[in-house]
C-alpha positions in Angstrom: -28.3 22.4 19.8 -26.1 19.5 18.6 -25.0 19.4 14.9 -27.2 15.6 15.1 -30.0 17.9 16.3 -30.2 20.2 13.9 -33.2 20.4 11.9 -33.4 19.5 8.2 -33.6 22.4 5.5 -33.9 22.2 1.9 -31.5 24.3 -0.3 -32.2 28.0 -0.3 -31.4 30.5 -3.5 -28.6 31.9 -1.3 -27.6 28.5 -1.3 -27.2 28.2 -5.0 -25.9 31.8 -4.6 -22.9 30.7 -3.1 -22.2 27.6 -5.3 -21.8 29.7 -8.4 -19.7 32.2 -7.1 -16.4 32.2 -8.7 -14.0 30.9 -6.2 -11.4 33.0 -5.0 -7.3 32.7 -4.4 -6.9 32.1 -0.4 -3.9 34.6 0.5 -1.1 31.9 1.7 -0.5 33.6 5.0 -4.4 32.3 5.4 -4.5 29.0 7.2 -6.1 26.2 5.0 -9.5 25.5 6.2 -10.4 22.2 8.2 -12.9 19.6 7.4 -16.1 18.9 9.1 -16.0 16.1 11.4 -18.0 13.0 9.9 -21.3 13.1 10.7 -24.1 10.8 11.4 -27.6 11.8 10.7 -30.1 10.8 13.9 -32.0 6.9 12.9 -35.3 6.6 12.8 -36.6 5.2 16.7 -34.7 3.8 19.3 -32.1 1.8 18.8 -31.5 2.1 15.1 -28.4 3.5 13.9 -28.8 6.5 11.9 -27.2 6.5 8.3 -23.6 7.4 8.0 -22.2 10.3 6.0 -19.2 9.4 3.6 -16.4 11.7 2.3 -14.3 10.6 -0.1 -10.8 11.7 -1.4 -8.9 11.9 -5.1 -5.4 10.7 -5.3 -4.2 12.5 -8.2 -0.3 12.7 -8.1 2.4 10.4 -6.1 5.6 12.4 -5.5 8.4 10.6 -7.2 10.9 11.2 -4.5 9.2 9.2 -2.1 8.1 6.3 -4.5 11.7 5.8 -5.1 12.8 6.1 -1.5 10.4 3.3 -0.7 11.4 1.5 -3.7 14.9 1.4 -3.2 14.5 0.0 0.5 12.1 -2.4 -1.0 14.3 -3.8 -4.0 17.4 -3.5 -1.5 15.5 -6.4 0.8 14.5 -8.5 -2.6 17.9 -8.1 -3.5 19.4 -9.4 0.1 16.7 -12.0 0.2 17.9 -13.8 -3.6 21.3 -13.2 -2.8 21.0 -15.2 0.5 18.5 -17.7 -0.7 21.2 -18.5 -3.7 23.5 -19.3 -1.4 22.0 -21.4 0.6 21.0 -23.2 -2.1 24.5 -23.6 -3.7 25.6 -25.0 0.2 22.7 -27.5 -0.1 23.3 -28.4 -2.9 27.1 -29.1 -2.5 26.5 -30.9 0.9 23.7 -33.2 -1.0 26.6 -34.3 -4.0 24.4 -32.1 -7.0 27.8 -30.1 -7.6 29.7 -33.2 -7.8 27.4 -34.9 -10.1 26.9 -32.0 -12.3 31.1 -31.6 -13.2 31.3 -35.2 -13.3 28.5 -35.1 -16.4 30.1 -32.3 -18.4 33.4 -33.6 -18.2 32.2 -37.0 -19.4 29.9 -35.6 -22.0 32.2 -33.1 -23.4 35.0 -35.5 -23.2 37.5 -33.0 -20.8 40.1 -34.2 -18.2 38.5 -31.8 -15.5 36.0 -29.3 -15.2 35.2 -27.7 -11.4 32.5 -25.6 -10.6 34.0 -22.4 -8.4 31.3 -20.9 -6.4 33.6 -18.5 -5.1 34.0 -16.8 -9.0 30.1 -17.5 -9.6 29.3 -15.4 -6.3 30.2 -12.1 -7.7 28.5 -12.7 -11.3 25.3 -14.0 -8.8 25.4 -10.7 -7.3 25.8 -8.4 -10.1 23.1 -9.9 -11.9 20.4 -9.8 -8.9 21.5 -6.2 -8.7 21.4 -5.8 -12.2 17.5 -6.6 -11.9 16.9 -5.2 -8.5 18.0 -2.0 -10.2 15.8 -2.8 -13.3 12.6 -2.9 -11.1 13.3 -0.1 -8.7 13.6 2.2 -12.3 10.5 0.7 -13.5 8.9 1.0 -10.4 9.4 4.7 -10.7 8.3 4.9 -14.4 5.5 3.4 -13.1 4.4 5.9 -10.6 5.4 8.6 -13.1 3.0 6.4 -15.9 0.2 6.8 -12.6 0.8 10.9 -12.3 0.2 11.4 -16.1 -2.7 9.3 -16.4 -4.3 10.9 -13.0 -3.4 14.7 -15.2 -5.5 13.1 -18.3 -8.4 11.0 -16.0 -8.4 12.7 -12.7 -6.8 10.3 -10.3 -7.9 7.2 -7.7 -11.6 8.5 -6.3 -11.0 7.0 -2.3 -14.1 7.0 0.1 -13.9 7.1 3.4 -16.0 6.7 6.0 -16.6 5.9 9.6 -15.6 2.5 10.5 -18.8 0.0 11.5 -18.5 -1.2 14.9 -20.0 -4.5 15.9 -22.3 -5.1 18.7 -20.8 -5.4 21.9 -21.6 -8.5 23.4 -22.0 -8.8 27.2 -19.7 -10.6 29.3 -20.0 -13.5 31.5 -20.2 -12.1 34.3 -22.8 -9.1 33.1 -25.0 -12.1 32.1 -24.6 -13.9 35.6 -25.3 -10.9 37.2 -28.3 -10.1 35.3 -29.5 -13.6 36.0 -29.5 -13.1 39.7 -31.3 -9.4 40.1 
């Protein structure tokens, strides 16, 4: 006898027994216990699929240490990404004359002999300030995730469910068809 052939029972008093038992410590040289395989009660006649059975899990704390490992390697890449993308704006914009044009209107509007625009002394403020706020959200990242642990302590965490996934129907292929055709 399967577990999908099983019959049916209704609870028993021994069954209600055992759910108000006090629970007690598992020793930790005791192996944690496993979870039941989903199941899938039997449908109705042929060909009907039976209903599934859903479990469902509680996020209630994110350790820290990893948030911030993942964090870090994800701000790193934002912070590569606007560095390069700044300078290949400041190259296109030099090669299309906006860099010219620009010191060409401040020195007329301010009246000045020359004024030059040195990308080579704006690259290092460029970087330190897109580090500055890479750093910025990779701290608020993680007073984020520390924000998520205390509220899951007061409200009991993300409720996940999980289930089997639903399969579609397999359709039959062209040469299954043919051959059916011909029998």
């Amino acid at each position: 006898m399967t577990l999908l052939d099983a019959p049916r029972s209704r609870p028993t008093v021994a069954d209600d027994d055992a759910r108000t038992r006090p629970l007690q410590a598992r020793p930790a040289t005791q192996p944690r216990p496993t979870r039941d395989p989903v199941l899938v009660e039997p449908g109705g006649p042929a060909g009907e699929r039976g209903r599934e059975v859903t479990r469902g899990m509680r996020i209630r704390r994110v350790r820290l240490g990893s948030v911030a490992v993942l964090a870090s390697v994800f701000w790193v890449l934002i912070a590569l990404t606007l560095v390069g993308t700044v300078v290949v704006v400041w190259q296109v914009a030099r090669s299309f004359g906006f860099v010219d044009s620009f010191e060409e209107t401040i020195t007329t509007s301010l009246g000045l002999e020359a004024f030059e625009v040195d990308g080579g002394s704006l690259f290092p403020l460029v970087a330190g300030a897109v580090a500055g706020l890479c750093a910025f959200g990779w701290l608020a990242t993680l007073a984020l995730a520390a924000v998520y642990n205390a509220a899951c302590r007061a409200f009991g965490g993300l409720a996940v469910e999980t289930g089997p996934l639903p399969r579609r129907p397999r359709r039959p292929t062209w040469r299954e068809r043919l051959s059916a055709l011909t029998r």
